[in-house]
KOLDO-493792 format. One line per field, with one value per residue: residue number from 1; residue in one letter; x, z, y of N, C-alpha, C in turn. Coordinates in Angstrom, 1 decimal. Atoms other than C-alpha are relative to their C-alpha. Example, Ala and Ser with C-alpha at 12.3 -4.5 7.8 and 13.67 -1.06 7.14 Angstrom:
2
k	1 2
r	A S
n_x	0.9 -0.9
n_z	0.0 0.0
n_y	-1.2 -1.1
ca_x	12.3 13.7
ca_z	7.8 7.1
ca_y	-4.5 -1.1
c_x	0.9 -0.8
c_z	0.0 0.8
c_y	1.2 1.1
END
This chain:
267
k	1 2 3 4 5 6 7 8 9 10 11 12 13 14 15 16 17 18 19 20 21 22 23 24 25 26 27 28 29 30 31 32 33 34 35 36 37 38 39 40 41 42 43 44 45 46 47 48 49 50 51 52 53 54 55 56 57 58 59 60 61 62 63 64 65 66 67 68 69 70 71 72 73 74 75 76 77 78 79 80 81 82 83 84 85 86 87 88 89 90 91 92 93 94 95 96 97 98 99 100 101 102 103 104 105 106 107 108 109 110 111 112 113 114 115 116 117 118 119 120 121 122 123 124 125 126 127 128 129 130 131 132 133 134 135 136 137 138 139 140 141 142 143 144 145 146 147 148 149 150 151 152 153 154 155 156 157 158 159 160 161 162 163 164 165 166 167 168 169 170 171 172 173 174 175 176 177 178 179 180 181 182 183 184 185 186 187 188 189 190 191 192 193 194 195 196 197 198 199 200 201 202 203 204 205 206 207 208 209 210 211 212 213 214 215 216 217 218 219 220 221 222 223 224 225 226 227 228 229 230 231 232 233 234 235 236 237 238 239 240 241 242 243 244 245 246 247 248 249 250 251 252 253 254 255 256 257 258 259 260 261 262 263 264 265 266 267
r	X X X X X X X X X X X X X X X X X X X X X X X X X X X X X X X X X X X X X X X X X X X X X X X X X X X X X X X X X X X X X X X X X X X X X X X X X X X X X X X X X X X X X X X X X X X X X X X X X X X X X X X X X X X X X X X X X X X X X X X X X X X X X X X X X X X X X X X X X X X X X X X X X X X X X X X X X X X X X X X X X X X X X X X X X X X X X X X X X X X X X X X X X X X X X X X X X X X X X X X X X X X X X X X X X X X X X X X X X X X X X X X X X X X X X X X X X X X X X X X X X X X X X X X X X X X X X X X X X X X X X X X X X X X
n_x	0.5 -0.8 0.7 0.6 -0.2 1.2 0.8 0.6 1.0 1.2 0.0 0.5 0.5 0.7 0.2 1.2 1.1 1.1 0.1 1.5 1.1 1.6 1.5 0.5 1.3 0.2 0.7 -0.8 1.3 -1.0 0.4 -0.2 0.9 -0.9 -0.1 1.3 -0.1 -0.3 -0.9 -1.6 -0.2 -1.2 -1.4 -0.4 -2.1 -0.6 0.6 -0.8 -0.2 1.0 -0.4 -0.2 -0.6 -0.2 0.4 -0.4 -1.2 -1.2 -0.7 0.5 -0.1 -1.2 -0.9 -0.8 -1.7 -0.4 0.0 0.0 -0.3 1.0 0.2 0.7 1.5 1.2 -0.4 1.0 0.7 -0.8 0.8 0.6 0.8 -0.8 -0.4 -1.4 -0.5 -0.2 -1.0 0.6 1.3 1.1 -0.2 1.3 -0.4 -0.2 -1.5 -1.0 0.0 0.4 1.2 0.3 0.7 -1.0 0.6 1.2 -0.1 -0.6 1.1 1.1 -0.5 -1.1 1.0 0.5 1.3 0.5 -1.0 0.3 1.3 0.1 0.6 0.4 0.0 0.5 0.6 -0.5 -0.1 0.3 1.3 1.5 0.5 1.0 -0.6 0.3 0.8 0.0 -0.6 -1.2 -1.7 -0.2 1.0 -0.2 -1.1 1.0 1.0 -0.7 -0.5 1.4 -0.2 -0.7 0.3 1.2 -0.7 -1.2 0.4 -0.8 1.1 -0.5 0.1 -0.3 0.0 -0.5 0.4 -1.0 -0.1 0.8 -0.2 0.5 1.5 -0.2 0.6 0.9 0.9 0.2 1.3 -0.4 -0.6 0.7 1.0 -1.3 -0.9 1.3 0.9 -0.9 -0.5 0.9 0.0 -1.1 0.5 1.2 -0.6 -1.0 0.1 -0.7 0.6 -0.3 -0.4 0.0 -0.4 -1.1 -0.2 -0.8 0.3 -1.0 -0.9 -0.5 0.7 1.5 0.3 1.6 0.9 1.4 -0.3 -0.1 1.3 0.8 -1.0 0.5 1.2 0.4 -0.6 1.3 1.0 -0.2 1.3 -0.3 -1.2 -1.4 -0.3 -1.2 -1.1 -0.7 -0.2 -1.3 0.0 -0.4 -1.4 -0.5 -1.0 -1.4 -0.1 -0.6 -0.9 0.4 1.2 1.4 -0.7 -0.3 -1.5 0.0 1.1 1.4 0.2 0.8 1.6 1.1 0.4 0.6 1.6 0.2 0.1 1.4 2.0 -0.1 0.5 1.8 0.9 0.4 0.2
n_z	1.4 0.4 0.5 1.7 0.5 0.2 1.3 0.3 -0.9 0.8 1.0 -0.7 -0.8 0.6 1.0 -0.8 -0.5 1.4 0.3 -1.4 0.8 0.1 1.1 0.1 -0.3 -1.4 0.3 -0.4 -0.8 -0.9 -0.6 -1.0 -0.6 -0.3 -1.1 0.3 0.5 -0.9 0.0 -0.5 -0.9 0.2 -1.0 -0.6 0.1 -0.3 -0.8 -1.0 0.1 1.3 -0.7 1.3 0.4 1.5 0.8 1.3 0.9 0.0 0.5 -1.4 -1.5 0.1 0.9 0.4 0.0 -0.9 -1.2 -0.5 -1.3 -0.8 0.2 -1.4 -0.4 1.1 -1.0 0.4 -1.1 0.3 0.2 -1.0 -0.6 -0.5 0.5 0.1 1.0 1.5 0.9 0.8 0.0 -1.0 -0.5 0.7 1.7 1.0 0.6 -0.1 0.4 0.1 0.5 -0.4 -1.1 -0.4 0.5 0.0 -1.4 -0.1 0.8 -0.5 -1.5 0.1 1.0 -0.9 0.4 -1.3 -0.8 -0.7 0.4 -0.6 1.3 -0.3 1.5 -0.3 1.5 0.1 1.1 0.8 -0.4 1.1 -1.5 -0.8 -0.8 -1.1 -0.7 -1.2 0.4 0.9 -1.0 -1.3 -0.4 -1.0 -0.6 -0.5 -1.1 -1.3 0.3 -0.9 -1.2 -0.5 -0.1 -1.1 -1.2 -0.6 0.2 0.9 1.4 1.1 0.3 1.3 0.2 1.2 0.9 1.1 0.8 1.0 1.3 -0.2 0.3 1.9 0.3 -0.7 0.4 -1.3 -1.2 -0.9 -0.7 -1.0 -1.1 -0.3 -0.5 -0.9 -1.1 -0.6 -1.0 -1.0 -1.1 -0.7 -0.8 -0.5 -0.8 -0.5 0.3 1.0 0.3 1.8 1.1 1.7 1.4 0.8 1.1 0.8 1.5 1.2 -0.5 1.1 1.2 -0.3 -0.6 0.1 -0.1 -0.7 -1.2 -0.2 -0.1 -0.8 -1.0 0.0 -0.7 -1.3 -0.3 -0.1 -0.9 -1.4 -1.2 -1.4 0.0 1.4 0.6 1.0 -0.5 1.1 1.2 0.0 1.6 0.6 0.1 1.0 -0.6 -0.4 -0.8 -0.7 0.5 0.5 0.1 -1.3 -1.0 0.1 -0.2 -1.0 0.9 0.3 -1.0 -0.3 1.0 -0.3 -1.4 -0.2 0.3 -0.7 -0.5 0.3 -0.9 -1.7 -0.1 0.8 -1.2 -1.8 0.2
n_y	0.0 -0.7 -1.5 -0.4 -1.3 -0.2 -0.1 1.4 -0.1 -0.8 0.8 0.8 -0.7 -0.1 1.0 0.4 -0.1 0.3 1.5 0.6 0.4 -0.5 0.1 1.5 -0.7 0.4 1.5 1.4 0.6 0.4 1.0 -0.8 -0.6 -1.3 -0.9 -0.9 -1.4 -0.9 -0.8 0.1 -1.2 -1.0 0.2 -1.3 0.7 1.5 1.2 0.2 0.7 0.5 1.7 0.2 1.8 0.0 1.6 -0.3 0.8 -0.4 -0.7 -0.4 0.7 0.2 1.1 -1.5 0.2 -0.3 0.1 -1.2 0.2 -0.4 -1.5 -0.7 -0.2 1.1 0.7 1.4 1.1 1.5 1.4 0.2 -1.4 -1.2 -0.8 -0.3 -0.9 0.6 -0.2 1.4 0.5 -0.5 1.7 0.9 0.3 1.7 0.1 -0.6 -1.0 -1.3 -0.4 -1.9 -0.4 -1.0 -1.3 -0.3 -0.5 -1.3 -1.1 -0.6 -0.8 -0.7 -0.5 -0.6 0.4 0.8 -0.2 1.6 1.1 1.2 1.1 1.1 0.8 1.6 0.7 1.8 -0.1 0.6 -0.3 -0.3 -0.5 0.6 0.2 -0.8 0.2 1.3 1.7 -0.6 0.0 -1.2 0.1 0.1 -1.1 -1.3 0.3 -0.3 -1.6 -0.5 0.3 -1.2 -1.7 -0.2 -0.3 -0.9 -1.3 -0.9 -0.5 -1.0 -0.8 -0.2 1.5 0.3 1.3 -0.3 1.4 -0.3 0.9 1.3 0.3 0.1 1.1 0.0 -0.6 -1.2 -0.2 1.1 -0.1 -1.5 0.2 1.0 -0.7 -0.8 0.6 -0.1 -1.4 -0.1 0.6 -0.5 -1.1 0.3 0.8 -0.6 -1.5 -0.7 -1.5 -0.2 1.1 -0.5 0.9 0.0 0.2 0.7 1.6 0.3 0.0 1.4 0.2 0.2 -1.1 0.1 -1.3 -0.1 0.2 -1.2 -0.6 0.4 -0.7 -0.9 0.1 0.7 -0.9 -1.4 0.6 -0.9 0.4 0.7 -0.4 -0.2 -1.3 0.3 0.3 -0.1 0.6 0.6 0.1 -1.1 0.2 1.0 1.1 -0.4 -0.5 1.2 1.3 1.4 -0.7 0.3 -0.6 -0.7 -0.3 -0.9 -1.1 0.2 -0.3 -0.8 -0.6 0.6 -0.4 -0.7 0.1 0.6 -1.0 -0.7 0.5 0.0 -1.4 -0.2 0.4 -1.0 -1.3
ca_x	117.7 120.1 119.5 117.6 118.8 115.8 114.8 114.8 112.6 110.2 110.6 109.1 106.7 104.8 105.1 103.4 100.6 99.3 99.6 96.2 93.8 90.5 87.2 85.1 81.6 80.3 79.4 80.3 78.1 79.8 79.1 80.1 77.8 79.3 79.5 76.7 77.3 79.3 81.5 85.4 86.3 87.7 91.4 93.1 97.4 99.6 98.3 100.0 100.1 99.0 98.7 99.0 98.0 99.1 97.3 98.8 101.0 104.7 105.2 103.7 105.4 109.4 110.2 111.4 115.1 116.2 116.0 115.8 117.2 115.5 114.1 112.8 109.8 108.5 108.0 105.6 103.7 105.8 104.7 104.2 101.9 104.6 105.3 108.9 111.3 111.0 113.3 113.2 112.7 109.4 108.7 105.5 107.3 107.1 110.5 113.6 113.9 112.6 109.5 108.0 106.5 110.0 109.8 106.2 107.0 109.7 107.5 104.7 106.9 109.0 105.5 104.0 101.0 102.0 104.5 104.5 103.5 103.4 102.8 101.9 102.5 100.8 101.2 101.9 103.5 102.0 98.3 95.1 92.4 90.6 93.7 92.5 89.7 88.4 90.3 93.0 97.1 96.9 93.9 95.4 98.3 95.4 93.0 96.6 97.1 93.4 93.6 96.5 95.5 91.9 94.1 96.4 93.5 95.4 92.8 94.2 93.9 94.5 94.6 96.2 94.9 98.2 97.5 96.0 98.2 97.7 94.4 95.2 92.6 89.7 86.4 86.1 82.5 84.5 87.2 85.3 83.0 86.2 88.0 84.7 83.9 87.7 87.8 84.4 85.4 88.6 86.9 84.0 86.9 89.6 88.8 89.9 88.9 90.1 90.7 93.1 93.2 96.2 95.8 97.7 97.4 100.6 103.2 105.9 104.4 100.9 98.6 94.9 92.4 89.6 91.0 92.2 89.0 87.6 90.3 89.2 85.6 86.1 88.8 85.6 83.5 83.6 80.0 81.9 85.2 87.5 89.3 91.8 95.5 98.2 98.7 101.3 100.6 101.6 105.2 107.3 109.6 112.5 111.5 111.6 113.8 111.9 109.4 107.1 108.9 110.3 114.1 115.1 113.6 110.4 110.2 110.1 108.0 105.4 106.0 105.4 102.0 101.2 101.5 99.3 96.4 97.2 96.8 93.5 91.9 92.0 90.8
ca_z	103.1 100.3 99.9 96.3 95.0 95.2 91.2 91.6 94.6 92.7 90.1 92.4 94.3 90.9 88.7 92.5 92.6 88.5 90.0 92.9 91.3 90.4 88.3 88.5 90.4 93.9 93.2 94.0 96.0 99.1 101.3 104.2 106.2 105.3 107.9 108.5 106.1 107.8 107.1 107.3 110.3 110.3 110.4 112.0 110.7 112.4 113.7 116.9 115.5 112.2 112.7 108.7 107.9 104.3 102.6 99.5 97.2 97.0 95.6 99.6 101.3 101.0 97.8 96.4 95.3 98.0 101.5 104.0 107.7 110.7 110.8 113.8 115.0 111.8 113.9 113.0 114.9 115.5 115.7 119.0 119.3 120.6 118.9 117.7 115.8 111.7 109.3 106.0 106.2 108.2 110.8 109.1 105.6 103.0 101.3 102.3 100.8 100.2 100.6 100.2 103.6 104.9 102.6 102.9 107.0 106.3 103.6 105.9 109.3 107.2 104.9 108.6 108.2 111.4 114.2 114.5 112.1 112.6 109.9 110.2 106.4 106.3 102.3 100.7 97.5 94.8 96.1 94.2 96.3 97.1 98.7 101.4 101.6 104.2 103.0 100.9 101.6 103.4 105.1 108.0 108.2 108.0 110.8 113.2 112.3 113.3 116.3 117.5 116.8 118.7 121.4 121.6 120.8 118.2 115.5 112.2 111.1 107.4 105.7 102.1 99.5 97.3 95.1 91.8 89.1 90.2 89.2 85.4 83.5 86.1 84.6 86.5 88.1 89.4 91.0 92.3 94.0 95.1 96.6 98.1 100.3 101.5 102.8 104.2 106.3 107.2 108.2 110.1 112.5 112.9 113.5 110.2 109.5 105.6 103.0 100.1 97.0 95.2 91.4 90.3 87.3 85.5 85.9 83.6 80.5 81.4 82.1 82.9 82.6 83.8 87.3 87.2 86.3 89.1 91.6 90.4 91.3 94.8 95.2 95.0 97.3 99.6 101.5 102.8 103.3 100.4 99.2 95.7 96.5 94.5 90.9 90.8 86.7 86.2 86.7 83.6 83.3 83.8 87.3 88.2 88.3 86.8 85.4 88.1 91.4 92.5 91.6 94.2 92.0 91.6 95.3 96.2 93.3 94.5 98.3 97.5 95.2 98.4 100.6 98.3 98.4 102.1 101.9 99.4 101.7 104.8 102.8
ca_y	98.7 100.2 103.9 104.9 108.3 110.7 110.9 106.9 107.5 109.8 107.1 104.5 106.6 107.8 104.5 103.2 105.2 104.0 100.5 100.2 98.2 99.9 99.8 96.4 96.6 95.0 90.8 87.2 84.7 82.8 79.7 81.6 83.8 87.5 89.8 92.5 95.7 98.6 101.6 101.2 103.1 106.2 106.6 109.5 109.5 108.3 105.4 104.9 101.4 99.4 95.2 93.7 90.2 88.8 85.7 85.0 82.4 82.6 85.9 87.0 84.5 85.1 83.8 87.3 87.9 90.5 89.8 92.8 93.0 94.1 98.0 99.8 99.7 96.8 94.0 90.2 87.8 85.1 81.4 81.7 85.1 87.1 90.6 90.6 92.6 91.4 90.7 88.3 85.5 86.3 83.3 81.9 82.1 79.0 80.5 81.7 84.7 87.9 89.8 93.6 93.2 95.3 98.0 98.1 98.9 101.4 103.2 103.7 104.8 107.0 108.3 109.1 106.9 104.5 104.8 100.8 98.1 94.9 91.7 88.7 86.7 83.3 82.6 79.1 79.0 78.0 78.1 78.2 80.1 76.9 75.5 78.3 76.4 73.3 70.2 72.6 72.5 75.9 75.2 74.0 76.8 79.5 77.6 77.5 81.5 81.8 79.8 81.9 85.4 84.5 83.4 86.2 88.9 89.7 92.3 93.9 96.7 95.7 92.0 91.6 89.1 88.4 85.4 84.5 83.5 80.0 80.1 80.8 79.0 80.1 81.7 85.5 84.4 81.1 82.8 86.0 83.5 80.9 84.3 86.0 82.6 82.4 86.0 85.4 82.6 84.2 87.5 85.8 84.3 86.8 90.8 92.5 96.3 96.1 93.6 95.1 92.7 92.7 92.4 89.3 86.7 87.0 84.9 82.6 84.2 83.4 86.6 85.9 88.8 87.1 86.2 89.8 90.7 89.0 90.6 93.8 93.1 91.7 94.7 97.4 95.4 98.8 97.8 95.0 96.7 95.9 98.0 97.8 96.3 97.0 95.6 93.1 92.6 96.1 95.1 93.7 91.0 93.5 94.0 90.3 86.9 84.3 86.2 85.5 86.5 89.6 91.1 93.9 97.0 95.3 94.7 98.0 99.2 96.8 98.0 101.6 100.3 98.6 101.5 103.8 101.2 101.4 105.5 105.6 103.0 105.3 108.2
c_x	0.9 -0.8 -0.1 0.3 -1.2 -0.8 -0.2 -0.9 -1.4 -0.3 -1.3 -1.4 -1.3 -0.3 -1.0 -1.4 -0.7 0.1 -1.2 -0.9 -1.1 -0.6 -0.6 -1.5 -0.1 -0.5 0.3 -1.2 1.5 -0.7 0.0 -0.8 0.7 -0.9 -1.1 1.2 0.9 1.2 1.3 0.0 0.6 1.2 0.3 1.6 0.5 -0.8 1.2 0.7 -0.7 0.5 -0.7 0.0 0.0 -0.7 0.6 0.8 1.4 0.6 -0.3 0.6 1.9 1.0 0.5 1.6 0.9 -0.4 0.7 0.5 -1.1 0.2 -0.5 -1.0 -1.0 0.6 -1.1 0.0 0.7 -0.6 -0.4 -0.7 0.6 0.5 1.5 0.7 -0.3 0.9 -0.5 1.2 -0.9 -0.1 -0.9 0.4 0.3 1.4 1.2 0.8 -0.6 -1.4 0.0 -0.5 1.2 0.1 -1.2 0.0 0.8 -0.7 -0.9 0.3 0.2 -1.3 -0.9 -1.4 0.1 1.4 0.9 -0.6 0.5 -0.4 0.1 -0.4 -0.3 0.5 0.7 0.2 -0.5 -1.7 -1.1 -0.8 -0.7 0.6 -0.2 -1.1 -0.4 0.3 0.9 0.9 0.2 -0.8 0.4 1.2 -1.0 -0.8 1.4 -0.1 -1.2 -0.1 1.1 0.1 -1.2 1.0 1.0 -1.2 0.3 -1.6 1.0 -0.7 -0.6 0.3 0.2 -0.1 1.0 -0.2 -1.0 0.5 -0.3 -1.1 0.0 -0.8 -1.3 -0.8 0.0 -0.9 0.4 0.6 -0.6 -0.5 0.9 0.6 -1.0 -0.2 1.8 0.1 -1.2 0.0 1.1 -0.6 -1.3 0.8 1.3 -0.9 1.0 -0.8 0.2 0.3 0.9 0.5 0.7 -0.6 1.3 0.0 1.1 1.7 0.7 -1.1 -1.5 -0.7 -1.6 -0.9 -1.2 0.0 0.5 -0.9 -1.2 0.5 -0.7 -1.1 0.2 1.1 -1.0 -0.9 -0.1 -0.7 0.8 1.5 1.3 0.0 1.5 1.7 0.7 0.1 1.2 0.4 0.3 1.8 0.5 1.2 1.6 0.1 -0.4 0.8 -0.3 -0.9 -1.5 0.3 0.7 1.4 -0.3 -0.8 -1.2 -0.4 -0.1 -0.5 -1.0 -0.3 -0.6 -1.8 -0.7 -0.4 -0.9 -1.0 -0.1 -1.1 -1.3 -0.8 -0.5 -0.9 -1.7
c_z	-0.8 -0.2 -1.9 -0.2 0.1 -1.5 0.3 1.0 -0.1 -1.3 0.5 0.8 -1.4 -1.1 1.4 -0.2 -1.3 0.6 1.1 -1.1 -0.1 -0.8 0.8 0.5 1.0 -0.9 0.8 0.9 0.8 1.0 1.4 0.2 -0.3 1.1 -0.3 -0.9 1.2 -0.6 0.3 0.8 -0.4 0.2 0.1 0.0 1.1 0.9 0.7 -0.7 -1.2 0.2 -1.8 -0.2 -1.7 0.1 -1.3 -0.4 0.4 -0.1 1.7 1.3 0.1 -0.7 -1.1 -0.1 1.4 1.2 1.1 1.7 0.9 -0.4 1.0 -0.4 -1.5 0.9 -0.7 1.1 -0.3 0.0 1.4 0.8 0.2 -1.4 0.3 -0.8 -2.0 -1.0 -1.2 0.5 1.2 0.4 -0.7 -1.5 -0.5 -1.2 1.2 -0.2 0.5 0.0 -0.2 0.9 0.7 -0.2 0.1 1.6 0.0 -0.5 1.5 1.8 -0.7 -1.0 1.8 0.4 1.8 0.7 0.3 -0.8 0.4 -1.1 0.1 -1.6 0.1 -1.3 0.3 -1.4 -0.7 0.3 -0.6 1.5 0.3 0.4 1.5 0.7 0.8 -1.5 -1.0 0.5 0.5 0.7 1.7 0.4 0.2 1.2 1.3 0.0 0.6 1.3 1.2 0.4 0.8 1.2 1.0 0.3 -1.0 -1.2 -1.1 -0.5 -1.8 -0.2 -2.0 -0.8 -0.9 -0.6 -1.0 -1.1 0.0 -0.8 -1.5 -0.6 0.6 -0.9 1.3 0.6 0.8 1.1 0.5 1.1 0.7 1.1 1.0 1.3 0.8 0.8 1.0 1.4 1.0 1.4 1.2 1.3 0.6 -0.2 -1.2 -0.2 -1.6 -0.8 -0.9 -0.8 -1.2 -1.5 -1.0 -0.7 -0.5 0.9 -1.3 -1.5 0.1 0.7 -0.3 -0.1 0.7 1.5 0.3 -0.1 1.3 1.5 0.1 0.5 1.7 1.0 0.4 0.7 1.2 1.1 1.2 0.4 -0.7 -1.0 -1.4 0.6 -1.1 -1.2 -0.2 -1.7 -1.0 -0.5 -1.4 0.5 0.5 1.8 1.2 -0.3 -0.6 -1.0 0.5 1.2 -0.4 0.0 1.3 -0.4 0.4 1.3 0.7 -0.6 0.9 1.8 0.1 -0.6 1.6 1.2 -0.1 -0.1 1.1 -0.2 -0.5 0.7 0.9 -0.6 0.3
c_y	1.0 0.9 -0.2 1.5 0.5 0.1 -1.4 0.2 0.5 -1.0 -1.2 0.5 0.1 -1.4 -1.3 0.1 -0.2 -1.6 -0.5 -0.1 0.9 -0.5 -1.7 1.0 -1.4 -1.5 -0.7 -0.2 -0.9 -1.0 0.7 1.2 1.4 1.2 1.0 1.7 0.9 0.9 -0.5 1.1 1.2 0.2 1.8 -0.7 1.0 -0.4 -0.3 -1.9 -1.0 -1.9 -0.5 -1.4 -0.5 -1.9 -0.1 -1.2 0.7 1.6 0.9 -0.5 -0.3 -1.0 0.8 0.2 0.8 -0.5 1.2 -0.7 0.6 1.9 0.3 0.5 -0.9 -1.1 -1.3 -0.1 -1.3 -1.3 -0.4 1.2 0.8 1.0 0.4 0.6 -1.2 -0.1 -1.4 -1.1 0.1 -1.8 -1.0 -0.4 -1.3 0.4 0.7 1.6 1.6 0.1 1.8 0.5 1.5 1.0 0.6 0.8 1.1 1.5 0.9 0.8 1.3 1.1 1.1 -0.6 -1.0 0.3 -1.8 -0.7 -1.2 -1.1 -1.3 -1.1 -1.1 -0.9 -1.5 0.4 -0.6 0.0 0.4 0.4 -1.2 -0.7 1.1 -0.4 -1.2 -1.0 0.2 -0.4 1.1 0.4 -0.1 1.0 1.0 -0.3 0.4 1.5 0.1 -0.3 1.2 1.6 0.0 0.0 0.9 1.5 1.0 0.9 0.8 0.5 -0.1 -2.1 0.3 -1.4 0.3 -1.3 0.5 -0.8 -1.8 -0.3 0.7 -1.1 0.3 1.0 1.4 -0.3 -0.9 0.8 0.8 -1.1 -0.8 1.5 0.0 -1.7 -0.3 1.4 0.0 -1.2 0.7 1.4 -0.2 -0.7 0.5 1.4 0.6 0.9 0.0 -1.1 1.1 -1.3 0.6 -0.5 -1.2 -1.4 0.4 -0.6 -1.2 0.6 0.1 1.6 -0.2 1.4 -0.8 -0.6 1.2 0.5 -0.1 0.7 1.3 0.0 -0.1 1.8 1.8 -0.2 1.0 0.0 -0.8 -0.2 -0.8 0.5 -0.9 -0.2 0.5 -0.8 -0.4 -0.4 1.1 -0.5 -0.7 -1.1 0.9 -0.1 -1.8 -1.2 -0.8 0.0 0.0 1.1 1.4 0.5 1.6 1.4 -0.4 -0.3 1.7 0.9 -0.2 0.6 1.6 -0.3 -0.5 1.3 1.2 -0.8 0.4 2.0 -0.1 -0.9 0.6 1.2 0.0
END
């Protein structure tokens, strides 16, 4: 990864930490049986090891301008369970490209938060959340991803909801309740300790508030451990390609916001 001077790195670091979603209040109803109530564990830093799964549209699934090489000790779950080194494009990825998973690994070795991560990116670009659900087009990439991780034993630590603008046009009680029954099947079928929900409706111009509004809610759900993701609607168009997608800046903006959800989560 190119080195960042340290004022751009203080640059990055404080224009991160105004971008972790907050406010809303606990809701949503869900087809799916949610899990019994319970505390987020305690963490104790560094975590010998942190295991990262991403759900999300394009902007999650290496369709980002830069593309990162491998880094020591950030490693994915490849397509056949085995833990291998990472680099973009990640093996599960629906682009070519880039993501902020890379930087998001260096951040958090080099922050002291894990000795070891690990990511596992499923997205599909373009994806409305009820393409996540039975008889969607990423329906059957998330059941193989589940199949796999039961079989390997794989559990995470952390699970990232990065989608949204798709769903431009959606009432906030729709999608809250559309998001809430996909995380509940997901989490009722893989071990996940955390949810963080990313903050993103804007893309091409378009900027929903009430699917952001609905993010925000599902993001404060702390009973049944989700926690605020980073805000991908903070960003402007300088800091991407298309005005959707990410340019290299706005990649790792969004990796350190990503990072501090990570931290205020544990706290």
């Amino acid at each position: 990864m190119k080195a960042f001077s340290f004022s751009r790195y203080l640059f990055v670091v404080l224009l991160a930490s105004s971008m972790v979603a907050c406010g809303g209040s606990d809701g949503g109803s869900s087809s799916e049986p949610v899990q019994p109530a319970r505390p987020a564990k305690p963490v104790t830093l560094p975590l010998a090891e942190i295991r990262i799964l991403v759900v999300g549209q394009s902007i999650a699934s290496n369709c980002n301008e830069y593309s990162y090489g491998p880094i020591t000790n950030v490693y994915q779950v490849s397509k056949s369970g085995a833990i291998v080194p990472a680099s973009d494009p990640f093996e599960w990825a629906d682009c070519g490209k880039g993501t902020v998973w890379m930087p998001v690994g260096k951040m958090l070795l080099d922050a002291g938060i894990a000795r070891k991560v690990v990511f596992m990116p499923i997205g599909v670009g373009g994806t409305k959340v009820e393409d996540w659900q039975s008889g969607g087009l990423a329906f059957n990439k998330l059941n193989q991803a589940i199949d796999l991780v039961k079989k390997q034993g794989i559990a995470f630590d952390l699970a990232f909801w990065y989608q949204g603008s798709a769903n431009a046009g959606d009432s906030q009680a729709a999608y809250r309740s559309k998001l809430t029954g996909v995380l509940d099947y997901i989490s009722n079928r893989m071990d996940i300790e955390r949810w963080l929900i990313a903050v993103h409706s804007r893309c091409n111009g378009v900027y929903d508030r009430n699917v952001e509004a609905a993010q925000v809610d599902v993001g404060n759900m702390l009973s049944s451990r989700r926690f605020p993701g980073a805000n991908n609607n903070a960003l402007g168009d300088e800091y991407r390609t298309d005005r959707c997608h990410l340019n290299h800046a706005g990649q790792e903006i969004m990796a350190a916001a990503w990072v501090e959800s990570i931290r205020s989560s544990f706290k």
